[in-house]
VOPAGU-2260 file (C-alpha; in pm, 1 decimal, decimal comma):
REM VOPAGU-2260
SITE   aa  ch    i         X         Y         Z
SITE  UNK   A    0    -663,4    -633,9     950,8
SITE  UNK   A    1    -771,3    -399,5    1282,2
SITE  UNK   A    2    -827,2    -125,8    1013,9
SITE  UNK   A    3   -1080,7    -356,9     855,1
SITE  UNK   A    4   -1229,4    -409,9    1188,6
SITE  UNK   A    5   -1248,6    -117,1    1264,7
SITE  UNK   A    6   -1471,2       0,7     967,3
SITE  UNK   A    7   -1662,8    -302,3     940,9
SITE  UNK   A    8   -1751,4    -154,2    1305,0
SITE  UNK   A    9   -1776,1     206,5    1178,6
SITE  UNK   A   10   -1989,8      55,0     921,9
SITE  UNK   A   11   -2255,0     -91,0    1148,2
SITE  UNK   A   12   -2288,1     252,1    1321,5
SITE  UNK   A   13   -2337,2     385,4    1038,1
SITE  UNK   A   14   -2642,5     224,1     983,6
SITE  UNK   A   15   -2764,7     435,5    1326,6
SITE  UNK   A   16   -2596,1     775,9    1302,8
SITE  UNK   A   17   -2737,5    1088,9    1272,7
SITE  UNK   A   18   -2776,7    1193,7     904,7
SITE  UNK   A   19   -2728,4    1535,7    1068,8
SITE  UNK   A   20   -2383,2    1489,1    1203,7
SITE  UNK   A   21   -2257,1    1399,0     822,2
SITE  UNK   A   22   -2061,4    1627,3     756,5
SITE  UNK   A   23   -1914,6    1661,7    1139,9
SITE  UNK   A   24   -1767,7    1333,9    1051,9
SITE  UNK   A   25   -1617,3    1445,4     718,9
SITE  UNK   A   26   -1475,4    1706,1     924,6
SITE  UNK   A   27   -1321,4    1403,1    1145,3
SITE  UNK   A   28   -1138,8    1202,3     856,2
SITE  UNK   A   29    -963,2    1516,8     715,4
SITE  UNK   A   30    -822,9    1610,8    1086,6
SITE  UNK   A   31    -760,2    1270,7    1143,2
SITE  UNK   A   32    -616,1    1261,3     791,1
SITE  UNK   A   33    -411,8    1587,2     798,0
SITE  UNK   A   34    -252,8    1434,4    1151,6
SITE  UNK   A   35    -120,3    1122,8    1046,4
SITE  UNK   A   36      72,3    1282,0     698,4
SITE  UNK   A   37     181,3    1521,0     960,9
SITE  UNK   A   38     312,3    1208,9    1189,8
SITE  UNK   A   39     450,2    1021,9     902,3
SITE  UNK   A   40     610,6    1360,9     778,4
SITE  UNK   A   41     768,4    1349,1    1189,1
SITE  UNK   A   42     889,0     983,0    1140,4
SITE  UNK   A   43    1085,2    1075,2     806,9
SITE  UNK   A   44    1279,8    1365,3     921,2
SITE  UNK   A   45    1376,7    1166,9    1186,6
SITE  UNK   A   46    1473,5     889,9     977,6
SITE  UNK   A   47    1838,0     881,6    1001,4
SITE  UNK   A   48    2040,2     970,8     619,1
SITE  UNK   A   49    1653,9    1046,1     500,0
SITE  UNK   A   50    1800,5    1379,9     341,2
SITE  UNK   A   51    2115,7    1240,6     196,2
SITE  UNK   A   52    1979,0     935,0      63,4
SITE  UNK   A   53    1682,9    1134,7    -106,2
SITE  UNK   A   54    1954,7    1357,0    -245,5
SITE  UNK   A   55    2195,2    1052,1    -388,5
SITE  UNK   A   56    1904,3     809,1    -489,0
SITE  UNK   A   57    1663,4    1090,7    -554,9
SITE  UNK   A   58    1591,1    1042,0    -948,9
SITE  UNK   A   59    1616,1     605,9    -969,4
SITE  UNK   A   60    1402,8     614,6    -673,0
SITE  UNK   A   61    1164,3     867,6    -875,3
SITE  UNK   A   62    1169,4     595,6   -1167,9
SITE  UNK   A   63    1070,8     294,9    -978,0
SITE  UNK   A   64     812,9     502,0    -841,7
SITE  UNK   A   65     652,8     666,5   -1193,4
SITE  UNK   A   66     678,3     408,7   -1434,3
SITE  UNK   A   67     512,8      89,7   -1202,9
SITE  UNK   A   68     247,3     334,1   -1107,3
SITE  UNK   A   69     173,3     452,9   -1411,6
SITE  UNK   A   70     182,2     123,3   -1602,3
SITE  UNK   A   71     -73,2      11,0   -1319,8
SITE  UNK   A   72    -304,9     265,3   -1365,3
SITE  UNK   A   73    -299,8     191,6   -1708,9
SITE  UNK   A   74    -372,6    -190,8   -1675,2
SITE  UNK   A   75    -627,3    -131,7   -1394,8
SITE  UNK   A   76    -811,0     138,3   -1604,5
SITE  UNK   A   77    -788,4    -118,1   -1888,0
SITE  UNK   A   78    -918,4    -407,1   -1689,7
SITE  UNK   A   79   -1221,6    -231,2   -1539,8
SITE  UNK   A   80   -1352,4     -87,7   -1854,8
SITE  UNK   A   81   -1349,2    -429,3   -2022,9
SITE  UNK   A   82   -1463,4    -622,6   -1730,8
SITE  UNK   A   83   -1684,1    -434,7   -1531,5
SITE  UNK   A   84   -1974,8    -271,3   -1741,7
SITE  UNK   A   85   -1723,5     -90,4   -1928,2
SITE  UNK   A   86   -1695,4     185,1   -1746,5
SITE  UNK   A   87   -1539,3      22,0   -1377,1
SITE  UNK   A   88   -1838,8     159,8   -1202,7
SITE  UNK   A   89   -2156,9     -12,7   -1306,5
SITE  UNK   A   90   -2232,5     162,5   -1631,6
SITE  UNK   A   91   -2095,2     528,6   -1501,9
SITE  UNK   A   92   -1935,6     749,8   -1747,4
SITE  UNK   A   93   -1529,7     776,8   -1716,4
SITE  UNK   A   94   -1495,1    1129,5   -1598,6
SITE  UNK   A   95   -1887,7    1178,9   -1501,9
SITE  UNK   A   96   -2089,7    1220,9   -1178,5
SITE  UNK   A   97   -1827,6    1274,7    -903,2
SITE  UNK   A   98   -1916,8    1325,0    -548,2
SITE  UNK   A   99   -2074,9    1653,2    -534,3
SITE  UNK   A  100   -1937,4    1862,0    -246,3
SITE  UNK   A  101   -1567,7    1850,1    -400,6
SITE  UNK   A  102   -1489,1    2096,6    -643,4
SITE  UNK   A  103   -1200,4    2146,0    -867,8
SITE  UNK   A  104   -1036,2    2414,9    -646,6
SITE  UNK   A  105   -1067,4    2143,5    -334,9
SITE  UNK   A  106    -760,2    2197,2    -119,2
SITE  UNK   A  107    -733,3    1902,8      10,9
SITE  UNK   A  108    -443,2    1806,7    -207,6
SITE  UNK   A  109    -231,5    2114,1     -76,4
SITE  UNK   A  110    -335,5    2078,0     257,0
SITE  UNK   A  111    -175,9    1651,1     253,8
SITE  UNK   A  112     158,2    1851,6     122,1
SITE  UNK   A  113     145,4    2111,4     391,0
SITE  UNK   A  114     122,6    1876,0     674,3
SITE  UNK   A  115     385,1    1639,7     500,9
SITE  UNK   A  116     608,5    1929,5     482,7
SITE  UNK   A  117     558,0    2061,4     768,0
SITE  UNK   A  118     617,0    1702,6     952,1
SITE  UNK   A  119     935,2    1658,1     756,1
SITE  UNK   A  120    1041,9    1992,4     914,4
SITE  UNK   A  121     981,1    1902,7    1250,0
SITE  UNK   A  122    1083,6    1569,4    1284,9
SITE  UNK   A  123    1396,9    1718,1    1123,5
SITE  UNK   A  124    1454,4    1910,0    1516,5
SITE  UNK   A  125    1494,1    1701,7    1799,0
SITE  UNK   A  126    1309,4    1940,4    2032,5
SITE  UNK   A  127     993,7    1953,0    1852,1
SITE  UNK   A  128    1044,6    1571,8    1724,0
SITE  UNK   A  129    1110,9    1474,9    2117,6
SITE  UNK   A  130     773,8    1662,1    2215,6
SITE  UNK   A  131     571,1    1523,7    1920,8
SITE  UNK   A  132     710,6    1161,0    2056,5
SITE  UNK   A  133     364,1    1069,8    2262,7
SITE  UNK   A  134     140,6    1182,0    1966,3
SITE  UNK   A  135     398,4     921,3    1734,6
SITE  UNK   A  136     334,2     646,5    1973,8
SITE  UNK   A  137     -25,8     662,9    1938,5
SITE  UNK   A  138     -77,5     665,0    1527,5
SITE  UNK   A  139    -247,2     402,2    1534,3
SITE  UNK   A  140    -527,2     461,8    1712,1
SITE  UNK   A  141    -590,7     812,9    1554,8
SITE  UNK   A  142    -572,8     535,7    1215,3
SITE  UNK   A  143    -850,1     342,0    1371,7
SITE  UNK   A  144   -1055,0     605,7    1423,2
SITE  UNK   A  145   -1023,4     736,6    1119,9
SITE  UNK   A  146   -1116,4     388,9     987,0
SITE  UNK   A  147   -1464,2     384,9    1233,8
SITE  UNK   A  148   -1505,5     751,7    1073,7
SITE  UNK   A  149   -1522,9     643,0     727,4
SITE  UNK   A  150   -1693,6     314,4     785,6
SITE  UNK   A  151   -1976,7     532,7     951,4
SITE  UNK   A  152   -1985,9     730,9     592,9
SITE  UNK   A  153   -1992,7     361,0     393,4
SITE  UNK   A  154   -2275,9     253,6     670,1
SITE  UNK   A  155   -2473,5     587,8     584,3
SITE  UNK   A  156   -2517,4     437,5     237,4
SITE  UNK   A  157   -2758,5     171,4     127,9
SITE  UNK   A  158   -2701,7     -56,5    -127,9
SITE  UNK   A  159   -2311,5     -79,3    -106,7
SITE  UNK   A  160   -2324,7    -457,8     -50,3
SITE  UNK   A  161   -2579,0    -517,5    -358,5
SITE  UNK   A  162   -2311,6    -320,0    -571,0
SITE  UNK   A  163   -2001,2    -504,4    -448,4
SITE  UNK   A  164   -2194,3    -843,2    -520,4
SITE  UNK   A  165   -2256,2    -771,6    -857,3
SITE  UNK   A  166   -1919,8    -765,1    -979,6
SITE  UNK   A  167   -1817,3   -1130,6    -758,2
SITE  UNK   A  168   -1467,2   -1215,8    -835,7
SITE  UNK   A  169   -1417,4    -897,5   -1142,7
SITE  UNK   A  170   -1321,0    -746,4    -753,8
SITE  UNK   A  171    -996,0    -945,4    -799,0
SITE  UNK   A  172    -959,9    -739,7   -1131,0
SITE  UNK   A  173    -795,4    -424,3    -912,9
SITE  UNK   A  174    -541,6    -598,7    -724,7
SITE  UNK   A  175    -461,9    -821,2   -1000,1
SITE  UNK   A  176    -412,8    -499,8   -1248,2
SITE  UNK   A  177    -236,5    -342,7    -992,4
SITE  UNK   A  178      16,6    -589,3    -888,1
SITE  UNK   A  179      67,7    -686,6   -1268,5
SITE  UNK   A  180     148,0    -313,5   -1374,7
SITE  UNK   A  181     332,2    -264,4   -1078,1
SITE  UNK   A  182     622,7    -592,5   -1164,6
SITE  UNK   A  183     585,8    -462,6   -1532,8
SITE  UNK   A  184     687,2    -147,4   -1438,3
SITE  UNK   A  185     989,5    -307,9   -1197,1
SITE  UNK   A  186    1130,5    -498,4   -1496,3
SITE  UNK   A  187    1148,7    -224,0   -1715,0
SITE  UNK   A  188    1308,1      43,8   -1475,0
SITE  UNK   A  189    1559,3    -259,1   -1418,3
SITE  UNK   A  190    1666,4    -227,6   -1823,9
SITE  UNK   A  191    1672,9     136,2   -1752,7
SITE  UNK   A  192    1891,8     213,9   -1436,5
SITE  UNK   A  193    2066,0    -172,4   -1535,0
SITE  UNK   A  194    1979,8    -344,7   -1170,8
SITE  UNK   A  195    1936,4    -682,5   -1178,3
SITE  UNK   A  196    1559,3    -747,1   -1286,3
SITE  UNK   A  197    1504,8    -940,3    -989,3
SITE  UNK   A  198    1576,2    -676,0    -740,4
SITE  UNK   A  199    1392,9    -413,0    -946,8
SITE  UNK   A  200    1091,3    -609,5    -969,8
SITE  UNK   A  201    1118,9    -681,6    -601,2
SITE  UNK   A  202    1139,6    -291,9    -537,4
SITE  UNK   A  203     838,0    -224,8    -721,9
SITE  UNK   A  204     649,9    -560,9    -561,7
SITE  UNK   A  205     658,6    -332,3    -247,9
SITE  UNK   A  206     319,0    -143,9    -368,1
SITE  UNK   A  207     329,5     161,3    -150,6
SITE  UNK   A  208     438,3      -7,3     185,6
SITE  UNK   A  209     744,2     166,1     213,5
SITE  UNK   A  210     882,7      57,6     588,7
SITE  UNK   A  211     801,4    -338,9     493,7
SITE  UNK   A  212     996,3    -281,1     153,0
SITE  UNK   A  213    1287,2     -59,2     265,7
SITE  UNK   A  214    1351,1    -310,0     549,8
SITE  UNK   A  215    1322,8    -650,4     385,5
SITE  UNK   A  216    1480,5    -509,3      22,4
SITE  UNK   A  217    1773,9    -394,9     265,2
SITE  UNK   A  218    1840,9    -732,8     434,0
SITE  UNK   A  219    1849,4    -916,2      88,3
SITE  UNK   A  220    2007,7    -655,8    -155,9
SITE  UNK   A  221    2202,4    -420,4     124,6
SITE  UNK   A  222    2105,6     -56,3     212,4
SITE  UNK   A  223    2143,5     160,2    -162,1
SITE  UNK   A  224    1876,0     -86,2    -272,3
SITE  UNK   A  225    1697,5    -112,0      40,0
SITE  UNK   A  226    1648,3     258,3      42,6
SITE  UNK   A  227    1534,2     303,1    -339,5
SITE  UNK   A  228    1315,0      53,2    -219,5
SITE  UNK   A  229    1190,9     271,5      68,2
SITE  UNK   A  230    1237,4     614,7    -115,5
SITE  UNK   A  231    1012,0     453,7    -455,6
SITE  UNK   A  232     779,6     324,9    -242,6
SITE  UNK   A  233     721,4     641,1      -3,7
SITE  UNK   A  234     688,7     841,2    -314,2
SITE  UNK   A  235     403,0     592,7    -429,4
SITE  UNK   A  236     216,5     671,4    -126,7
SITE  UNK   A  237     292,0    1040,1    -134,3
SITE  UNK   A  238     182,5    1072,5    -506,2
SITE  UNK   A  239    -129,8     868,9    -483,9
SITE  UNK   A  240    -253,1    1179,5    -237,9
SITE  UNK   A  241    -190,3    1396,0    -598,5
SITE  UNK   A  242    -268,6    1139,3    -852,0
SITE  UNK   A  243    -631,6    1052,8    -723,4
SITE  UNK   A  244    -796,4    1378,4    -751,4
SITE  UNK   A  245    -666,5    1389,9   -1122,8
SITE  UNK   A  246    -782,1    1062,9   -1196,1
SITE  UNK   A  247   -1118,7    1106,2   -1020,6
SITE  UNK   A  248   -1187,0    1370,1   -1298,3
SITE  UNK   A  249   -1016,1    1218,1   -1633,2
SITE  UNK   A  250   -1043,9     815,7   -1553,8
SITE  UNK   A  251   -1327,6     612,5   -1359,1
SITE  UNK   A  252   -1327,5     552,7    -997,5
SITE  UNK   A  253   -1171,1     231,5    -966,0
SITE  UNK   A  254    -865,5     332,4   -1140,1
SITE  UNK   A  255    -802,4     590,5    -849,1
SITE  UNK   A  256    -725,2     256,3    -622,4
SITE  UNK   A  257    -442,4     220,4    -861,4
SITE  UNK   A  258    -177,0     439,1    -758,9
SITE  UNK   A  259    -264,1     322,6    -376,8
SITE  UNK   A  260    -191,7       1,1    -410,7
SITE  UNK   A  261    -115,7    -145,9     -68,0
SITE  UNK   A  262    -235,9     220,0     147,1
SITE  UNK   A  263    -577,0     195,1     -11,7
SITE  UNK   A  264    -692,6      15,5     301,5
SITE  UNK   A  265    -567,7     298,8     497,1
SITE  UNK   A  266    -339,5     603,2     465,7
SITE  UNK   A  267    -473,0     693,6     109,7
SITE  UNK   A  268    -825,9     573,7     145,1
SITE  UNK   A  269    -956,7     936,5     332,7
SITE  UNK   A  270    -856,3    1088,6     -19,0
SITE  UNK   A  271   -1032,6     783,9    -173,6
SITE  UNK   A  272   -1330,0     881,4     -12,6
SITE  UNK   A  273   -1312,4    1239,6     -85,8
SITE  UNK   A  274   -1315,9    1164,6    -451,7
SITE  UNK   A  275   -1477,9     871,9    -545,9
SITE  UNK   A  276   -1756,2     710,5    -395,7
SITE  UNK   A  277   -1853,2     439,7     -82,9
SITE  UNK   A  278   -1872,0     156,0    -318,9
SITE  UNK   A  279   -1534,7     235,5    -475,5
SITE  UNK   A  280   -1407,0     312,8     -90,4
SITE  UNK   A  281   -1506,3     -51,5      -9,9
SITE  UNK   A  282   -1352,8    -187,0    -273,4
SITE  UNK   A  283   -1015,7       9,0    -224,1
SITE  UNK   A  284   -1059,5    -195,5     117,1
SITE  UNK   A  285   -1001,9    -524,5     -22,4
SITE  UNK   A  286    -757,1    -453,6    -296,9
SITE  UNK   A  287    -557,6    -291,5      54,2
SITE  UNK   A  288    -583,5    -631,0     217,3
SITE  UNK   A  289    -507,8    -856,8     -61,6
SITE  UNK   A  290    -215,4    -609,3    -226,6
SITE  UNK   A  291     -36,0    -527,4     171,0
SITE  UNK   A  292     -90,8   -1001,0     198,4
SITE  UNK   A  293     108,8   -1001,7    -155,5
SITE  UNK   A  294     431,0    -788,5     -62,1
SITE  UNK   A  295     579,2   -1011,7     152,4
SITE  UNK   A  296     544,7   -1260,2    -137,9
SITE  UNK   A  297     641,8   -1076,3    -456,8
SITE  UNK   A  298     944,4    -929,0    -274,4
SITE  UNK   A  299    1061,8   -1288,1    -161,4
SITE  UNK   A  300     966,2   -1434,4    -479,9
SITE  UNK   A  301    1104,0   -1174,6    -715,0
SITE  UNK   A  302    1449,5   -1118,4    -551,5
């Protein structure tokens, strides 16, 4: 909810800021961007059996990862051509009119790996993990103004609201699509790796939120599911930094939310911004809040 806030904020200073300093504050959200992959790269090579369990649980933890996200791109892509002018973007082509200053060669996608890397690697050494400590303590105000950043780019926009209005509840469509695929996908890696379907539904009902899912999968199921849960899960946010530039070129724009799931209110939504558009950004907002408010839920209810 503060991340909200804190573009709804961004958002009404958009409506004042320089048209000048654009691209100073593109420059903003991928620093602030590259910095807090970086961090969360810190926080999991500090994670304690991180290595070991990616080792052991590497390949089921790939599975519940792949096949939900994949089965909710496919219902959300589904969904938003029937439902919303066919295309998911008011009458755009699939694959048409991207934003223009991102090319094909962008690097954005292999700069996210380089600072997750990189992050892994020193949060892996106490030394430079113990000197990155104040910087970890602080993420979340380097998230907020990141937030402010890109609700300043949605406020530079007119018409935004008119768009969003249009569609009325077919905004439910993304989330619904999403969360739908997602438990789809859960069942059927459950007939695949033979855990109960219950617990593999409730691993995939963690949409991207990794630490909520790894925690509360862990109390109910003990730690080897609790850290498939986190493992799947991390990997969801990881690959939605690699999925949405693909999609951005071969599906339409609201499909990109789909491999976000819960991080498309935050972590994931600087990428959605970089390859979609500020109507699509706004509504990657609100499938965030309603998809992170269903977690708690589908886990609990699931299991």
């Amino acid at each position: 909810m503060a991340a909200l806030i804190f573009m709804i904020l961004g958002s009404a200073a958009g409506r004042v800021f320089p048209v000048r300093f654009k691209a100073i504050n593109e420059r903003m959200q991928l620093l602030c961007t590259l910095v807090l992959i970086f961090m969360m790269g810190v926080g999991l090579g500090q994670r304690e059996g991180f290595f070991s369990g990616l080792i052991r649980l590497g390949f089921t933890s790939f599975l519940f990862f792949l096949i939900p996200t994949v089965l909710s791109v496919a219902a959300v892509y589904l969904l938003t051509r029937w439902f919303m002018d066919g295309t998911g973007k008011d009458g755009r082509t699939d694959a048409g009119s991207r934003r223009g200053n991102v090319k094909k060669s962008d690097p954005m996608v292999f700069l996210a790996l380089g600072a997750l890397v990189l992050g892994i690697g020193s949060g892996a050494v106490p030394f430079t993990a113990y000197m990155l400590k104040p910087l970890s303590g602080h993420t979340d105000w380097l998230l907020g103004l990141l937030m402010f950043s890109v609700g300043i780019s949605v406020g530079l926009h007119r018409g935004i609201a008119a768009g969003i209005r249009q569609h009325h509840v077919k905004i439910l469509l993304i989330p619904v699509g999403i969360i739908a695929g997602s438990l789809a996908g859960g069942v059927l890696c459950g007939l695949l790796t033979h855990y109960p379907l219950g617990q593999a539904a409730s691993i995939a009902g963690g949409l991207g939120w990794y630490s909520l899912a790894g925690v509360s999968i862990s109390n109910l199921a003990g730690a080897e599911v609790g850290s498939i849960a986190f493992l799947s899960n991390l990997m969801r946010e990881i690959g939605a930094f690699f999925l949405i530039p693909y999609l951005s070129r071969h599906l339409n724009d609201c499909t990109c939310i789909a491999p976000a799931a819960a991080t498309s209110e935050d972590t994931t939504l600087p990428m959605l911004m970089r390859y979609t558009d500020e109507e699509t950004v706004v509504l990657s907002v609100f499938n965030g809040i309603i998809c992170s408010a269903a977690v708690p839920v589908l886990i609990s209810l699931c299991y």
